[in-house]
N, C-alpha and C positions, 0 to 999 in steps of 0.2 A: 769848257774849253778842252781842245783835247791836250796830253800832256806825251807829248814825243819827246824820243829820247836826245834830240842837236837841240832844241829849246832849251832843250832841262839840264844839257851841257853849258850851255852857253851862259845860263842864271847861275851856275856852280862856280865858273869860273871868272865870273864877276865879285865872288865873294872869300874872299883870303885864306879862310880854315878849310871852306869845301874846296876848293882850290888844291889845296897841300895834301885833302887828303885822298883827291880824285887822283895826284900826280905817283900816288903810293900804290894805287890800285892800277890804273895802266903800267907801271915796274911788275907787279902781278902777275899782269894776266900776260906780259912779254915776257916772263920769268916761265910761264908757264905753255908759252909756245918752246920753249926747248925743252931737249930731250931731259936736262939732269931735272930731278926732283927740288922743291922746296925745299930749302934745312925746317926744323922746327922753330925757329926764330921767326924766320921769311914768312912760315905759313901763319904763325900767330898776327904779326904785324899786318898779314892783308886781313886775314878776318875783323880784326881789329880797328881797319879802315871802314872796313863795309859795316860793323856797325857804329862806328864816326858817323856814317850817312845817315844816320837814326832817319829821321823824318823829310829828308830829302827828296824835292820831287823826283831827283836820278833815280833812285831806290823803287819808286813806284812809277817809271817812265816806260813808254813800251814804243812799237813802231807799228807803221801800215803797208799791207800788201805792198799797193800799188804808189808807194811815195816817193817824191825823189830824193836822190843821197841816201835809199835803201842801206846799204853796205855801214855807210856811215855810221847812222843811226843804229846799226845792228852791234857795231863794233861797239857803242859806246854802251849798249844793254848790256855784254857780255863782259865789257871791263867792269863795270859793278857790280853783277854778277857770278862771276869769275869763281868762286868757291864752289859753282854748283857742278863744274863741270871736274871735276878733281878726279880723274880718271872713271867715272861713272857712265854708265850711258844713261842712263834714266836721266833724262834734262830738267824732266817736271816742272818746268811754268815756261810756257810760250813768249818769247818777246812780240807778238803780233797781238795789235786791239782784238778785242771780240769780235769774229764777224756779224754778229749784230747789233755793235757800236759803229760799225763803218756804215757809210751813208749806202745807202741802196746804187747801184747803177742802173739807173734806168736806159733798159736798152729797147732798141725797135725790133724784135728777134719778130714778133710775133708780125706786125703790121709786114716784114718781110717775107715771112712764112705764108702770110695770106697772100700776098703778089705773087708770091713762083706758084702758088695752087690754082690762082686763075691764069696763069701763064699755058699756052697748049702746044709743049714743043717734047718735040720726039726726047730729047736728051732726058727728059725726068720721066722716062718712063719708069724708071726702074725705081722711081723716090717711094714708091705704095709700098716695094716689098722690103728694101734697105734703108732703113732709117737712118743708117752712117751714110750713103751718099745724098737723102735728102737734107743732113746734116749739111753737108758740105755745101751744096747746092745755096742753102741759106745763106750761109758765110759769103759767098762768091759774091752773094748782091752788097754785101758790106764792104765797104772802099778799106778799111782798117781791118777787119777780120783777111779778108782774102789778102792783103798787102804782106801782114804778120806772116800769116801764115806761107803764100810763095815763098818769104824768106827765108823760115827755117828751113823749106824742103829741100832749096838748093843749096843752101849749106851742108844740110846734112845727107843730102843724096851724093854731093859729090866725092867720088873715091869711094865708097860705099863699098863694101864687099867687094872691094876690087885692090888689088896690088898698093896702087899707092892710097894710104888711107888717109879715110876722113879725117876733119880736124873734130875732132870730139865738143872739147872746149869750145868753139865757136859754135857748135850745132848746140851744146847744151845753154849757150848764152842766148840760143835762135829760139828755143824751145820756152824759157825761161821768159822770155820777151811776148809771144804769142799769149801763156798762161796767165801773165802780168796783164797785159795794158788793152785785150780783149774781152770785153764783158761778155761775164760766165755761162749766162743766157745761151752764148757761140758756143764757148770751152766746153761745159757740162756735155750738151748734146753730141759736139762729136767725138769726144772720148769716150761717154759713157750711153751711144746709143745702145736703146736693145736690140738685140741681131735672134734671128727665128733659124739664119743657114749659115754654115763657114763662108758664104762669099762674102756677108755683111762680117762676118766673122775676123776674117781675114783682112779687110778693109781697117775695122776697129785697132785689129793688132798692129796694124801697121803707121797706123795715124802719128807716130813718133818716131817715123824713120828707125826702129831696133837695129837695123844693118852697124848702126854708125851711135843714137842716142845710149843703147840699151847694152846688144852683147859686146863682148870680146873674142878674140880665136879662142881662150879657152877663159874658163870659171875662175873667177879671183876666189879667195877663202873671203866668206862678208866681214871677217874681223877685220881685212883689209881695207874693205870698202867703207866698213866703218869709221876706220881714222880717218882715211883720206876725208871723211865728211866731218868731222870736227872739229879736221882742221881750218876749216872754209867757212868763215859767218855765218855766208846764207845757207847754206847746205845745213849746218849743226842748226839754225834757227828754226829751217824748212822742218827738222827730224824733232826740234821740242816742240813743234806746232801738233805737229802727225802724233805724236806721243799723246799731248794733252787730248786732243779731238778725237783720236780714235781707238782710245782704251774701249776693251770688248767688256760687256758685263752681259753674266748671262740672266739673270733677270728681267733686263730690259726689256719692252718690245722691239725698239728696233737693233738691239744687240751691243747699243754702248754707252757708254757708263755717262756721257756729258747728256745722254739722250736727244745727240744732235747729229744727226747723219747725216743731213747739209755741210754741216760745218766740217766732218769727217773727209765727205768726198772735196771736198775745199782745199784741206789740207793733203789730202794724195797729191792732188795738181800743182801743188806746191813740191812735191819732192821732184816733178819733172825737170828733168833740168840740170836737176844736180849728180854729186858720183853717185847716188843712192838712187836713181833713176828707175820706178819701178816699172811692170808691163804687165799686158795678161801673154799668158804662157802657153796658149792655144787660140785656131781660131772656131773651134767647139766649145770654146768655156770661159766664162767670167773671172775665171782664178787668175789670180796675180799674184809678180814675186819678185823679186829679185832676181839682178845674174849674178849670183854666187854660190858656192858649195861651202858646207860647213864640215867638209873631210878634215882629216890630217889637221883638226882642231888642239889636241892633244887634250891639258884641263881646263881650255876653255868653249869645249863643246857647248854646255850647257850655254852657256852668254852668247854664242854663236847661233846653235839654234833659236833663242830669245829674238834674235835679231829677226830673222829669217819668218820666227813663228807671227814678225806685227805683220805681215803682209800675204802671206800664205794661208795663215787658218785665222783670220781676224773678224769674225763674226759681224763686226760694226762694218766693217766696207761694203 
């Protein structure tokens, strides 16, 4: 059975001691949404709680992608959790199942694929040489892909590189909803189709509305970008997913260390969406990055560049 983490709330707080000492560990982790530090006392007493949880299913509870009360369930990994985040970025353990504990989504990507290739209409002509429009093309025949996705565009087209701006937050909630509740079969192919010219190129780049998802008028410092993401469940969840799945090893054949590049490109799609919203950075090239500089870091260049280096020179993506 699977063991999510509002279950495994819910058996805790049916029982008096796990109860008392779950109620010590959220004062924690709201102790630890403000700015002032733990005294030494406070930080003793959480740790203290979290090993109270010895053998606790909360302790070993995790969540799924596409679950509902997401949020919920994220919160309540992160109140038991809570010590790991103590100003670190290194999150080191995913609150997300394995994705190959989640059950497969079986999608008709394919049986669609083959309808639009016996289809003989001028409009796909161009589907042989751009894989990102015969991408799309496929989606269209999906009542749920193509729904998803109008929705984000017009969110986040609207105001767009124009005076009055986009609503960010809404586009990235648009964004976040397509990656979610669209089987991947759709998402992989038209984010990550291969492109041969900048026009597929350029298509690709743009499949996340950047005008509005991606840049800003000018470059945040990503130390910025980084809090602003830790402070947000899903975003810090999204980035200890991304962490876990796409540590680079250069040994590996396919370049990462869980030796799951599936699982890696899974977890990028998951940062869409969030402040940590990655892109690729041309449309002659696969490279991807962030919109941030790591200027006028002062001594924390090094942890800056770190940030900057999971997604720009990351071998496993």
């Amino acid at each position: 059975p699977r063991n999510d983490c509002i279950a495994a709330e819910q058996l805790c707080l049916l029982d008096s001691t796990c109860n008392a000492t779950y109620r010590i560990l959220e004062n924690c982790a709201l102790a630890k949404t403000r700015v002032l530090p733990l005294d030494h006392d406070s930080r003793v007493r959480c740790l203290n709680a979290e090993l109270d949880l010895g053998n606790s299913s909360l302790l070993h509870c995790r969540c799924h992608r596409r679950m509902k009360r997401q949020e919920h369930c994220l919160r309540v990994f992160w109140t038991v959790h809570s010590s790991m985040t103590d100003g670190y970025f290194n999150l080191e353990t995913s609150p997300y199942e394995n994705p190959a504990n989640e059950e497969h989504w079986k999608t008709d990507y394919n049986k669609l694929a083959a309808l639009l290739s016996g289809k003989d209409c001028s409009q796909l002509a161009g589907d042989a040489t751009n894989p990102c429009l015969k991408a799309t093309h496929v989606c269209n025949l999906s009542k749920k892909c193509v729904r998803l996705r109008t929705d984000y565009a017009s969110i986040c087209t609207k105001g767009a590189g124009s005076e009055d701006m986009c609503d960010r937050r809404k586009c990235h909630r648009g964004l976040r909803n397509f990656f979610e509740k669209v089987p991947e079969d759709f998402t992989k192919r038209i984010l990550f189709c291969p492109c041969k010219d900048e026009l597929c190129g350029e298509r690709r780049r743009k499949t996340i509305v950047p005008d509005c998802s991606f840049q800003y008028n000018t470059k945040p410092n990503c130390l910025w970008l980084l809090d602003s993401c830790l402070e947000d469940h899903i975003c810090k969840s999204r980035l200890a997913d991304f962490q876990q799945n796409c540590q680079p090893a250069d040994m590996s054949p396919d370049g990462c260390s869980q030796h799951n590049h599936a699982a890696c490109l899974q977890a990028y799609m998951g940062m869409i969406g969030t402040p940590m919203t990655p892109n690729y950075v041309s449309n002659s090239s696969v490279e991807v990055s962030l919109w941030c500089t790591c200027e006028s870091s002062g001594n924390q260049k090094e942890k800056c560049d770190q940030i900057l280096g999971m997604f720009e020179s990351n071998k496993c993506l």
